[in-house]
N, CA, C and O atoms as a GROMACS GRO file, in nm:
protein
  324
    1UNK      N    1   7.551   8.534  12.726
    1UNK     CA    2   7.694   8.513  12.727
    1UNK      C    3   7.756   8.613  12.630
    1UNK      O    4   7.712   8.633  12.517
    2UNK      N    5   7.866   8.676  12.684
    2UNK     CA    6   7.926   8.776  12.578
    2UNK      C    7   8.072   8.737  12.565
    2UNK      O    8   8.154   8.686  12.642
    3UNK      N    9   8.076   8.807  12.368
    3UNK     CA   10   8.235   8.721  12.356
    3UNK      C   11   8.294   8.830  12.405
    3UNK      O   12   8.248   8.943  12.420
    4UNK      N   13   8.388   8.792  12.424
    4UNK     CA   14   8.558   8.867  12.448
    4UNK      C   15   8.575   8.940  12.340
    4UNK      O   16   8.564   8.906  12.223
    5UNK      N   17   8.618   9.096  12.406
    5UNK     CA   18   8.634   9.222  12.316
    5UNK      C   19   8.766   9.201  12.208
    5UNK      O   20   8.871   9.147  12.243
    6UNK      N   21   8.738   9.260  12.052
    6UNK     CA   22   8.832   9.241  11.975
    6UNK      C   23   8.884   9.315  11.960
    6UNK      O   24   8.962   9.317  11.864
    7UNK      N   25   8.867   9.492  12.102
    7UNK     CA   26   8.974   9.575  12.046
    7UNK      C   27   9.130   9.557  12.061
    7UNK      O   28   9.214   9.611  11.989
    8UNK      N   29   9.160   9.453  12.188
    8UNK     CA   30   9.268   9.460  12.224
    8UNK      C   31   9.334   9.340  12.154
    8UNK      O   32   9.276   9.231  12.157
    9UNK      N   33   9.433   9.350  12.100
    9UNK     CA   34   9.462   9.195  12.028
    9UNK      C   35   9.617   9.219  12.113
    9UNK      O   36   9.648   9.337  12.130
   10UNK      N   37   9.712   9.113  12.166
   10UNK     CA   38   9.858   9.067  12.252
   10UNK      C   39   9.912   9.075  12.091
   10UNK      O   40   9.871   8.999  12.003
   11UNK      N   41   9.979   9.146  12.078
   11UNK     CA   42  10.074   9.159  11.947
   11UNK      C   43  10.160   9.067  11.935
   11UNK      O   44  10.239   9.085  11.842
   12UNK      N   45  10.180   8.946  12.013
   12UNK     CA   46  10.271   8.846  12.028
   12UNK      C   47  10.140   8.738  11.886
   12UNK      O   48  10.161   8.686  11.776
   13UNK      N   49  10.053   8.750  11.951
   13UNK     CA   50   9.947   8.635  11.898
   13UNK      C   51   9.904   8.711  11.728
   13UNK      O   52   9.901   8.657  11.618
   14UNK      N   53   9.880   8.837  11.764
   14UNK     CA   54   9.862   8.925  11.637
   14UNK      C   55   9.964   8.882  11.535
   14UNK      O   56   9.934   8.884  11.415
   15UNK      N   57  10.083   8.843  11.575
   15UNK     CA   58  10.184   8.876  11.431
   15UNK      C   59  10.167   8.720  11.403
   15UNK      O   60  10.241   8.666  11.321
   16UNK      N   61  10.085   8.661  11.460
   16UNK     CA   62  10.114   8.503  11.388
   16UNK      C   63   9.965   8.503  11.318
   16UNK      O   64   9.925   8.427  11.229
   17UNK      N   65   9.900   8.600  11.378
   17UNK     CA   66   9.700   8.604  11.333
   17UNK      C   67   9.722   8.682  11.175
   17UNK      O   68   9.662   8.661  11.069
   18UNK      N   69   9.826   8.775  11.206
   18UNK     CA   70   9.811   8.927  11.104
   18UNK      C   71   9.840   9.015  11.189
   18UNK      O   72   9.771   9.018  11.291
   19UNK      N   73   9.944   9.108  11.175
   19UNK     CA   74   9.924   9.196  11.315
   19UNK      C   75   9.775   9.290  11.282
   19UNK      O   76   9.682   9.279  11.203
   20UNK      N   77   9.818   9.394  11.399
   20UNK     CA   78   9.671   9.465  11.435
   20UNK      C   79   9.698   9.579  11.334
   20UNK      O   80   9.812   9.619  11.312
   21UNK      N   81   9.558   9.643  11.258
   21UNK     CA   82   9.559   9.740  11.236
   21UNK      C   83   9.584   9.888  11.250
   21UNK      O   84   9.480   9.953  11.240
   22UNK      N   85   9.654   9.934  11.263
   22UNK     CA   86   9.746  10.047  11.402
   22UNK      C   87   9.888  10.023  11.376
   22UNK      O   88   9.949   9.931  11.322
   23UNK      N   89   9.928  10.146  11.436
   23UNK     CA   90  10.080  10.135  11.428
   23UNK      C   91  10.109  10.078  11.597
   23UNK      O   92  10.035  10.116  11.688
   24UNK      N   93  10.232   9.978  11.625
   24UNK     CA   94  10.268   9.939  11.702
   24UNK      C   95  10.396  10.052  11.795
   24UNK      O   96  10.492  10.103  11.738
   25UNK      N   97  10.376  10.063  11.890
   25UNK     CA   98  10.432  10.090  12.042
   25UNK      C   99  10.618  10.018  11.998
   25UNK      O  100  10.669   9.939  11.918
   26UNK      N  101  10.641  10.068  12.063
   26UNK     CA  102  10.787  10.015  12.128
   26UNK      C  103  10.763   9.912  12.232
   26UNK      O  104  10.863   9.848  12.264
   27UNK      N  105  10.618   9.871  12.311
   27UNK     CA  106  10.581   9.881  12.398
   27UNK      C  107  10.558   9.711  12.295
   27UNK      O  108  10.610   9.604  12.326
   28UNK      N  109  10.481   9.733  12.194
   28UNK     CA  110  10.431   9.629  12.125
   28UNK      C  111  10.539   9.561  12.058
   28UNK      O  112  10.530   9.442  12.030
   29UNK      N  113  10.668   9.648  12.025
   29UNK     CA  114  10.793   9.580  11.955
   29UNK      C  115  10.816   9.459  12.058
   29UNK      O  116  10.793   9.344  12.021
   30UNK      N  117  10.872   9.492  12.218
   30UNK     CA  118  10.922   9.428  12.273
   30UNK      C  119  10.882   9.277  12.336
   30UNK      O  120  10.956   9.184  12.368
   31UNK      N  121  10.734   9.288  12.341
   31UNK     CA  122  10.607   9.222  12.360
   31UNK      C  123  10.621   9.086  12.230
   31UNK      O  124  10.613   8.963  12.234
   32UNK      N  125  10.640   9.161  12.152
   32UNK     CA  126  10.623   9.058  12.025
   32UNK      C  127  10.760   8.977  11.999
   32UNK      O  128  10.758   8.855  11.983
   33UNK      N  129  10.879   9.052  11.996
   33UNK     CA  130  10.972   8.992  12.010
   33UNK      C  131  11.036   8.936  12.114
   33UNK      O  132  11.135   8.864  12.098
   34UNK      N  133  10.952   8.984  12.311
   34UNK     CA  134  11.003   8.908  12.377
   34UNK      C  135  11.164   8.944  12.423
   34UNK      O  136  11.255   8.875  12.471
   35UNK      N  137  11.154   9.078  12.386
   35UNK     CA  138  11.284   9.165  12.439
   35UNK      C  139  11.260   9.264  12.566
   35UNK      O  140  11.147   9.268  12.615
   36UNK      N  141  11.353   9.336  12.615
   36UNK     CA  142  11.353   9.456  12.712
   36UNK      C  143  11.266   9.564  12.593
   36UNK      O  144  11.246   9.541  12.474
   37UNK      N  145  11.236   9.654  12.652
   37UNK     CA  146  11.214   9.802  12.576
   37UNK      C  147  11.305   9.843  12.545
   37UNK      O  148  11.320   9.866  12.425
   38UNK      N  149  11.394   9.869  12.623
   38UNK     CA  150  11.554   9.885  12.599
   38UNK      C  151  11.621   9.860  12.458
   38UNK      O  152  11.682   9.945  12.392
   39UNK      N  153  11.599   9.736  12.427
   39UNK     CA  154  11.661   9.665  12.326
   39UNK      C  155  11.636   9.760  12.245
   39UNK      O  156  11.710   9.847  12.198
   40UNK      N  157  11.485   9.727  12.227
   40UNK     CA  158  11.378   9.785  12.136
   40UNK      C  159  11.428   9.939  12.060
   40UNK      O  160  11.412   9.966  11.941
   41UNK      N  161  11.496  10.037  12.170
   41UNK     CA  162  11.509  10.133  12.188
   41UNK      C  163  11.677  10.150  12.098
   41UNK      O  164  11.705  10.229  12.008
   42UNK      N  165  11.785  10.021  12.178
   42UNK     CA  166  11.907  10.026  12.102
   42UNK      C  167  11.910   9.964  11.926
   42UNK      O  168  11.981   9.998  11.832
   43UNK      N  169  11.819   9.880  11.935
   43UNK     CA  170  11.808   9.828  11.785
   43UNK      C  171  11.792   9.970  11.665
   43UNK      O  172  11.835   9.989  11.551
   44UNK      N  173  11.721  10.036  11.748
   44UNK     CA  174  11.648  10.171  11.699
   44UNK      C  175  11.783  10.249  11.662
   44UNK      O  176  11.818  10.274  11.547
   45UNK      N  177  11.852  10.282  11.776
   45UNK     CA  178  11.954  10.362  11.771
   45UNK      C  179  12.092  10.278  11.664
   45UNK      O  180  12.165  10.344  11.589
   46UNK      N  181  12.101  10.150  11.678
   46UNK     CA  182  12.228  10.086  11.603
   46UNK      C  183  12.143  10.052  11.482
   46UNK      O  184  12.187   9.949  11.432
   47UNK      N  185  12.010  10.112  11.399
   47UNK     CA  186  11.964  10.046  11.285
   47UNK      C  187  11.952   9.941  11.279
   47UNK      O  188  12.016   9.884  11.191
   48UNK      N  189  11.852   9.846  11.381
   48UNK     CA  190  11.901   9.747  11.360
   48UNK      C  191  11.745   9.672  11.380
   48UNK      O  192  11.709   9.718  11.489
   49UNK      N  193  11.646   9.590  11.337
   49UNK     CA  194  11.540   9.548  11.408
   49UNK      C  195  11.490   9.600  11.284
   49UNK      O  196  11.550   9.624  11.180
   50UNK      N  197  11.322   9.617  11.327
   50UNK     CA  198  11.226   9.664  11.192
   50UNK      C  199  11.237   9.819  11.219
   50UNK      O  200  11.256   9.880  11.324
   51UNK      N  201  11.218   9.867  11.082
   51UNK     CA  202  11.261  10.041  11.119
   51UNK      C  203  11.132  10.088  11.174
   51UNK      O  204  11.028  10.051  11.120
   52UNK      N  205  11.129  10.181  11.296
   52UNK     CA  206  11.066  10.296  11.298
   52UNK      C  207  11.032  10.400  11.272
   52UNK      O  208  11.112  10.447  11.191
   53UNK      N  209  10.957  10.466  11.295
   53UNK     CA  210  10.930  10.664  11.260
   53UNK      C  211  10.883  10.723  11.378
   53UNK      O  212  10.854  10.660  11.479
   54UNK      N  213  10.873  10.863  11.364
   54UNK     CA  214  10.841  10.909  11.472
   54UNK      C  215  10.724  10.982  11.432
   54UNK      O  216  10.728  11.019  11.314
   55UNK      N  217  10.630  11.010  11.491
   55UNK     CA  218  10.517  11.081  11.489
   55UNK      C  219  10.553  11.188  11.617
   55UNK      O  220  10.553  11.144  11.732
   56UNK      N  221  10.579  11.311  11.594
   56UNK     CA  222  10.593  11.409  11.725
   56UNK      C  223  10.713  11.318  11.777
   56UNK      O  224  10.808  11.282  11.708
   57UNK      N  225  10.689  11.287  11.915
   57UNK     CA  226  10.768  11.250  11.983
   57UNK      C  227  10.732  11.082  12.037
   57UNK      O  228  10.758  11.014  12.136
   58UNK      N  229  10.676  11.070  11.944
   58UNK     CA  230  10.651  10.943  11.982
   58UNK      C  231  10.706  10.843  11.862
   58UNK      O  232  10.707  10.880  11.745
   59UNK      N  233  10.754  10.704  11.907
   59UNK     CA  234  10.823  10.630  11.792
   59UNK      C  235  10.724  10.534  11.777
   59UNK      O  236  10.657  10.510  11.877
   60UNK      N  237  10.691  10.453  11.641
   60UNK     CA  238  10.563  10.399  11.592
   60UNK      C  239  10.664  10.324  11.507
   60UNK      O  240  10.778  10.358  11.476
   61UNK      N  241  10.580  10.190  11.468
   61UNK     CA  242  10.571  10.105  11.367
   61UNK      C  243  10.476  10.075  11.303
   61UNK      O  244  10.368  10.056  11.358
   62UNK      N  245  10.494  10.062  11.146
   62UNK     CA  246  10.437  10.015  11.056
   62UNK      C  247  10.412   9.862  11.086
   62UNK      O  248  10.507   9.784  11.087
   63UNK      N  249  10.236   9.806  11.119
   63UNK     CA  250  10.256   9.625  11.158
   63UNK      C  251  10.351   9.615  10.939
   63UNK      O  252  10.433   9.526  10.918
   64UNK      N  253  10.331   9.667  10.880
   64UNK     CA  254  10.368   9.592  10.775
   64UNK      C  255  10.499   9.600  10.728
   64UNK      O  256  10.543   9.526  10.640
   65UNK      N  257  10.571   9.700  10.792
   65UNK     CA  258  10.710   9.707  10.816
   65UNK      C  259  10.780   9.573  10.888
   65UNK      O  260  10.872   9.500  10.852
   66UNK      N  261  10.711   9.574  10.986
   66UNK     CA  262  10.734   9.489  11.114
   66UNK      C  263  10.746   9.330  11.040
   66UNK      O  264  10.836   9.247  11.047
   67UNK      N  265  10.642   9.326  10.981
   67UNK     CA  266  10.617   9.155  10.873
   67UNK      C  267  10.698   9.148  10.814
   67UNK      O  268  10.766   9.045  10.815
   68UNK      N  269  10.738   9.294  10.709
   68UNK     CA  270  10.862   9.289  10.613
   68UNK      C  271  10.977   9.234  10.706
   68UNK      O  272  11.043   9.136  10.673
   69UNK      N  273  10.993   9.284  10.790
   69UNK     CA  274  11.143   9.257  10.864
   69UNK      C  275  11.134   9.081  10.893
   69UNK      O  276  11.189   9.002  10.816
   70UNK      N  277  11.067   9.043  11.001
   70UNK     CA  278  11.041   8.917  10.986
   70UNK      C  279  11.049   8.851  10.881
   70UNK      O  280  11.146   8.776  10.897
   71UNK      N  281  10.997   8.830  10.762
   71UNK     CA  282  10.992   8.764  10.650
   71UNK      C  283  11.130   8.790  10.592
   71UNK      O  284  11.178   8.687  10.545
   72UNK      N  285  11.210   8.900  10.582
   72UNK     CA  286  11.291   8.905  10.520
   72UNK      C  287  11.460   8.802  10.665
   72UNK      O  288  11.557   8.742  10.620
   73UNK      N  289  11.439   8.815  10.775
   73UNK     CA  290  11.481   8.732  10.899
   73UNK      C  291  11.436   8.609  10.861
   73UNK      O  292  11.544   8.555  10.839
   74UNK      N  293  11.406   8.580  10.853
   74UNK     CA  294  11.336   8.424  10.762
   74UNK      C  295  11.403   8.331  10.670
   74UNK      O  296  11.444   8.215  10.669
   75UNK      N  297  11.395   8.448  10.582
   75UNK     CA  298  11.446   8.420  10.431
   75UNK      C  299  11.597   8.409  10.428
   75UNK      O  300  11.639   8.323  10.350
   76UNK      N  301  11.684   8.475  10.492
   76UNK     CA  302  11.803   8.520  10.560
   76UNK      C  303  11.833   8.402  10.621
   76UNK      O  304  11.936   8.359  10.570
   77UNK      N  305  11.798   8.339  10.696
   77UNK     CA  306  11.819   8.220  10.796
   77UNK      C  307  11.810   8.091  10.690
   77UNK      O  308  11.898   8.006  10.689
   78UNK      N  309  11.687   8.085  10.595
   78UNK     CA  310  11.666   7.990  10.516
   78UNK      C  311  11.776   7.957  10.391
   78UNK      O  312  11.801   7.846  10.345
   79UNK      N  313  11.845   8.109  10.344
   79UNK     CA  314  11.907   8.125  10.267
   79UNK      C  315  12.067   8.021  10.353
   79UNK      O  316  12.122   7.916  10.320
   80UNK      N  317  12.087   8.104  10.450
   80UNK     CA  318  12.224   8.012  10.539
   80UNK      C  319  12.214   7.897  10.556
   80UNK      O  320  12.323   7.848  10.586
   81UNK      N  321  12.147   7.838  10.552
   81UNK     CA  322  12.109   7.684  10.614
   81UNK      C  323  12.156   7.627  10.498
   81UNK      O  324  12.154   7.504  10.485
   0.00000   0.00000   0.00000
């Protein structure tokens, strides 16, 4: 019997596990938050969401950027209440 491969981790399940080691996709933003790519893409453009960078031409996230943002969305919500 063989287990199930641990390269691929659903970045939805990752950010509640730890996300994955790697920088995350736009692909993985939207996945996790359960948005269009789109969004993903305008959050980007209106500053708005966890920040990105670009490597070449490709846009990437920090998973520990990504936590920061969350945690600090959190704290923000907890603070209003």
């Amino acid at each position: 019997m063989s287990t199930p491969s641990r390269t691929h981790t659903y970045p939805r399940v990752a950010l509640r596990a730890g996300l994955p080691d790697r920088y995350l996709t736009p692909d993985d933003i939207a996945e996790i938050f359960e948005v269009p790519k789109e969004t993903v893409y305008q959050w980007r453009k209106k500053r708005m969401g966890p920040p990105g960078f670009r490597i070449g031409k490709h846009l990437r996230y920090d998973p520990a950027d990504v936590k920061a943002y969350v945690s600090g969305r959190k704290d923000a919500e907890h603070d209003a209440a």
